[in-house]
C-alpha positions, 0 to 999 in steps of 0.5 A: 484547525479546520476539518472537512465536513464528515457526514454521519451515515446510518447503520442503514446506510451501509447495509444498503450501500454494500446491499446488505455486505453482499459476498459479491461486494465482500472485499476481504477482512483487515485485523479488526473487521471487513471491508466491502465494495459499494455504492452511496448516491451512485458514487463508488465507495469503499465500506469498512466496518469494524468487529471483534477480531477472532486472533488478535487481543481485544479490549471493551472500546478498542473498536470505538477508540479505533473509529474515533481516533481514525475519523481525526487522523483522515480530516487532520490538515497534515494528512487528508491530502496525501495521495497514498492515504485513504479519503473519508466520507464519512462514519457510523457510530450505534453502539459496539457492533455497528461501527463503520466508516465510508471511503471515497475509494473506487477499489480495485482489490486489496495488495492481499488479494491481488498476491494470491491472485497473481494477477499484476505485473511487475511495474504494478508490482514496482509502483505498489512498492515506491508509492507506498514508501513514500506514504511511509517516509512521509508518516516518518518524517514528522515536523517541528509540532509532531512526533513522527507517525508508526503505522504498527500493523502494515499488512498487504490485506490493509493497502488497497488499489484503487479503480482508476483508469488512465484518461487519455482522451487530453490533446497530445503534444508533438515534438522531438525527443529528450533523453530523460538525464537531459530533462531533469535540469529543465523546468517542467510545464506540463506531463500526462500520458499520451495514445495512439489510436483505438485509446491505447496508451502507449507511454508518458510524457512532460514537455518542457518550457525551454525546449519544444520536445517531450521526454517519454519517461516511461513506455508500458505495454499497450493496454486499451484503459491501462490500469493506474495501480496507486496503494492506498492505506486504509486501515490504522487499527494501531496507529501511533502518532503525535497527531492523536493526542488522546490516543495512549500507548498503553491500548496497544502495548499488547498488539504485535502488528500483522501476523506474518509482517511483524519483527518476532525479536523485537516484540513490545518495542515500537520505533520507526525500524519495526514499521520499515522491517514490515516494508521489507516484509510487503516488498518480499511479497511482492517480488517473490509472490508470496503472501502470509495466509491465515491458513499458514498461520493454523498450520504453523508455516514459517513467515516469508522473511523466515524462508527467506534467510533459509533460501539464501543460506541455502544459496551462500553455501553453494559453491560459486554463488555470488551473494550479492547476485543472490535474487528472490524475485519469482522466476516468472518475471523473467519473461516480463518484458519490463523486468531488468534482470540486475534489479532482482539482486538489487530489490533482494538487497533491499529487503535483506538490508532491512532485515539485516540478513544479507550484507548489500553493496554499498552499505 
């Protein structure tokens, strides 16, 4: 098995690239340490760095363990392709607290950070979620040579957006238009996104090879260097995978995942349930903009799946309330021009399918 070439970078290195973990770098903090903004030979990266964490059990060697088994997870040729995880560049290693690692990520901001910010919309919102279920079937799946892949401690603080923005500067094909349900059976040659002038984006396109035409799949607002929201996972502090081979349950047993996204009637059992009810958790999050903070977990608040089955017991027992018409989706998206109001109901289903609190139709 042939490993991309990691680069071993000092201590040194990334106090200069975050510019000594700068706060205007400061990005926020995963469950075992921080993450920051920075600059190494004038790319833009990402910098991780691992401590001991305040709230979360720990043992002599977990972080060392944690640094080694990620530095084989990101080169493993099954999984250093994927669009949704993280690239590594490289990794320092000197001693217990100088542990770090170098993505080749431009970061945008971390799922966390934005939620609190209230600062995308819904399709970003709606990208966020799809792409990063599909990172999550692909970990799932597994193959005839490994055991499927649980991530353990999905969390909206470990998934990052990264900085990248659409390049519409390509030629523009002219041709008439198809209906999308008429293009899925025709062979695709090519796609990209198209603009008008002044570089505003205005919309999506595949041409096909059997028709002199192009399909527009998708029409955002115009944005002067619209935003490619793609979730990138970045963390796998308690990852357990067939692929890691050294890497023995019995370092984690006693780590529940993320506060706030773990499955609290299910503590000490791992399968591929726990990680999608943590999905469920993250797609609430986004929907209802809503998010678990460490202050809600000093002051004892209830996780967001628990207010949740309060909103909608609330809602079953008033009269004439649909409960397959029952939405948590955030009333300010109503007025989001791209938002469809049937897919409230429909994503509310969801997520309580997943956390099997709310009978969904079809199911």
């Amino acid at each position: 098995m042939e490993h991309a070439i990691i680069r071993k970078v000092p201590w040194e290195g990334l106090e200069k690239a975050t510019n000594g973990f700068s706060e205007e770098n400061y990005i926020g903090t995963f469950q075992s340490g921080k993450v920051y903004r920075g600059k190494l030979d004038s790319r833009d990266v990402t910098v991780k760095i691992w401590e001991e964490p305040k709230i979360y059990p720990y043992f002599e060697q977990d972080n060392e363990d944690r640094l080694r088994a990620e530095v084989f997870l990101l080169q493993h040729e099954k999984l250093n392709s994927h669009p949704n995880l993280v690239k590594l560049l490289g990794y320092c290693c000197e001693g217990r607290n100088k542990l770090g690692v170098v993505y080749d990520l431009k970061p945008l901001d971390t799922v966390h950070n934005l939620i609190l910010k209230d600062s995308f919309t819904w399709p970003q919102r709606i990208k966020v979620a799809l792409g990063f279920a599909r990172l999550l079937d692909f970990l799932h799946t597994g193959s005839h040579l490994y055991l499927p892949t649980l991530v353990r401690n999905i969390d909206a603080a470990h998934i990052m957006l990264n900085e990248w923005f659409l390049d519409i500067s390509g030629p523009f094909e002219q041709g008439c238009w198809v209906l999308p349900s008429m293009a899925l059976s025709l062979p695709k040659r090519s796609e990209g996104f198209f603009g008008w002038e002044n570089g505003f984006v205005e919309g999506y396109y595949i041409a096909y090879e059997s028709l002199d035409c192009i399909t527009i799949l998708d029409v955002w607002s115009k944005l002067e260097g619209m935003q490619e929201y793609n979730p990138i996972l970045y963390d796998f502090g308690i990852i357990c995978s067939g692929i890691l081979p050294n890497w023995s349950d019995s370092k984690t047993v006693c780590l529940s995942g993320s506060y706030g996204y773990i499955d609290i009637w299910c503590q000490g059992i791992w399968n591929l349930q726990r990680d999608v009810f943590s999905f469920g958790v993250l797609l609430l999050c986004l929907m209802a903009k809503r998010i678990y903070t460490n202050d809600d977990r000093l002051n004892y608040a209830p996780y967001i799946f628990l207010w949740a089955e309060k909103e909608y017991n609330l809602k079953k027992s008033m009269v004439g309330v649909d409960k397959f018409k029952f939405s948590l989706v955030h009333e300010s998206f109503k007025k989001d021009p791209s938002f469809y109001p049937g897919d409230g109901p429909k994503i509310t289903g969801w997520h309580c399918y997943v956390r099997n609190v709310v009978p969904v139709e079809g199911h």
